[in-house]
N, C-alpha and C positions, 0 to 999 in steps of 0.2 A: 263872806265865804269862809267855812269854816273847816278844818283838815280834822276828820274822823277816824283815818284812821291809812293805813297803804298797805298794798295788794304786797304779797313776800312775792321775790324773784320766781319763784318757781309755781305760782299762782297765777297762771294765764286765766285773760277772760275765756277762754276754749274751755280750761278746765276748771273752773269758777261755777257757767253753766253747765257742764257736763255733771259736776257735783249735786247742783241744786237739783237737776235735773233727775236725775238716780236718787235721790234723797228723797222725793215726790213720790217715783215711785215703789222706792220701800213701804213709805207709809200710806200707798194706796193700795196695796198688795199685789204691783203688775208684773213681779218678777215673778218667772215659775220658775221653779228649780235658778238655770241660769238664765232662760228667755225671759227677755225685758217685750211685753204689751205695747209697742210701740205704737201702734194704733190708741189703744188707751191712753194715754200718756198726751199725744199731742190733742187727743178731742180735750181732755182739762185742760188745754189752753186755747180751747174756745178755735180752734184749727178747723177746717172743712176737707175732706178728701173722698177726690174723685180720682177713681180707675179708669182711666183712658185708653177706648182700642183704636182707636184715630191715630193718635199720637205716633211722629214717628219713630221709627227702630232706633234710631240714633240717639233718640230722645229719654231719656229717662224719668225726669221729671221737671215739673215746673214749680213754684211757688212764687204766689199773685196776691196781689193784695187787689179785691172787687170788692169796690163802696167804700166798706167798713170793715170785711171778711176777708181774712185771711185765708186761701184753699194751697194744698198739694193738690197736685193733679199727678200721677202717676201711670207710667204705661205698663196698660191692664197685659200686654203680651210680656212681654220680661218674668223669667221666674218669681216665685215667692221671695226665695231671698235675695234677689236682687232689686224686687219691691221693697224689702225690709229697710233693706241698704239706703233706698233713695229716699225713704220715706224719711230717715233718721237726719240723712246728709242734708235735706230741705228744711228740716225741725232746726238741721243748725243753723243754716243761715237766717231763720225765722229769728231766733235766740242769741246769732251774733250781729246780724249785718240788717235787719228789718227797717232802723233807720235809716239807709244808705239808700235804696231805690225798692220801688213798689213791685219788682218784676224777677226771680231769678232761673233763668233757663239750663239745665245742664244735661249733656250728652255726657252720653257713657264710652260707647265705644271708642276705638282708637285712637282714648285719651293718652297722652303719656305724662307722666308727674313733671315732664320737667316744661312742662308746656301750663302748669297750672297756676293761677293766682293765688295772691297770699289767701283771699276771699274764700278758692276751693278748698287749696288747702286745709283752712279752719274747719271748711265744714266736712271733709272728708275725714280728719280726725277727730273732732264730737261725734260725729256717726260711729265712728271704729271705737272709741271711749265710750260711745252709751250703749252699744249696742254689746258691747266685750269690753265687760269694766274689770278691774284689774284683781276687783276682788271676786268678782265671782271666775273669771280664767283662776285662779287661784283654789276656789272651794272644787270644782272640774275635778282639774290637778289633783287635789288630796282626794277624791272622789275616787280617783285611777280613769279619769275620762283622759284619755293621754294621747289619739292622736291626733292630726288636722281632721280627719272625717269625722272622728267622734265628738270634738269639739266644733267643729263646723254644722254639724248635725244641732246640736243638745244647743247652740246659738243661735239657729237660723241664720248662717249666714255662710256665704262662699268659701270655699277653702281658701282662696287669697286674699281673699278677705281676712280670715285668721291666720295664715302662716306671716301676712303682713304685720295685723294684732301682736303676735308672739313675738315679734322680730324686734317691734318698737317696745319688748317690755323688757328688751336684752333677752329674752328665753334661746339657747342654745337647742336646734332643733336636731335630730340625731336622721343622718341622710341628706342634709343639706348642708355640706360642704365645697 
């Protein structure tokens, strides 16, 4: 066994993948403006996704390993960006947690964070990190995309989704004191 090399402190495997990940898609060209192709992105790794109306309300999404195939199954009733969301949040636990168990089920609603595993956690921040990467919140910004709706718009994603985003980048947000 031979030591190549060690991860810096502040080089989590969260953002290790979150990196390679958004690197991929620079150079597949899936970022538009600030929206990351998330869909794109997970079929190059060979990913399968199905849109669930069965599924239920509570249900956001699953991700399964069938066979040999990886699938998202996502619920087809949930908004778009809260598809986007779970599609991202599934990609992570594909890309952190895939060797741990062949199965992972997450509800959405009346989660509260403090009820979460370290597992969700990971993957609720790769999602929030790929979805709203630090540099494009930043090109937004110099852009004058300045508030949660304009930048929740121009991301596809929930406004708390991104007032959360801004919050974990230290952004002081003006009316939320």
């Amino acid at each position: 066994m031979a030591v190549r090399g060690r991860i810096p402190k502040s080089e989590t495997p969260v953002k290790l993948n979150v990196d390679s990940m958004l690197q991929l898609a620079k150079n597949q060209n899936l970022i538009d403006n600030y929206k990351l192709d998330i869909i794109a992105l997970i079929k190059l790794q060979n990913i399968e996704l199905t849109f669930d109306e069965d599924m239920p309300s509570d249900v956001s999404g699953v991700l399964k390993k069938e066979n040999d195939t990886w699938t998202i199954h996502v619920n087809k009733m949930h908004s778009q960006n809260r598809q986007r969301y779970t599609i991202a949040h599934e990609f992570g636990h594909y890309c952190l947690h895939k060797d741990f168990t062949n199965e992972f089920k997450d509800k959405t609603f009346f989660r509260k964070e403090k009820d979460w595993t370290s597992i969700e956690y990971d993957a609720n921040q790769f999602a929030a990190e790929l979805l709203m990467s630090k540099e494009c919140i930043e090109k937004a910004l110099d852009n004058n995309i300045i508030t949660i709706k304009e930048l929740s718009d121009a991301f596809g994603v929930s406004m708390i989704a991104m007032r959360n985003r801004l919050l974990s980048l230290n952004y002081k947000l003006v009316g939320d004191e």
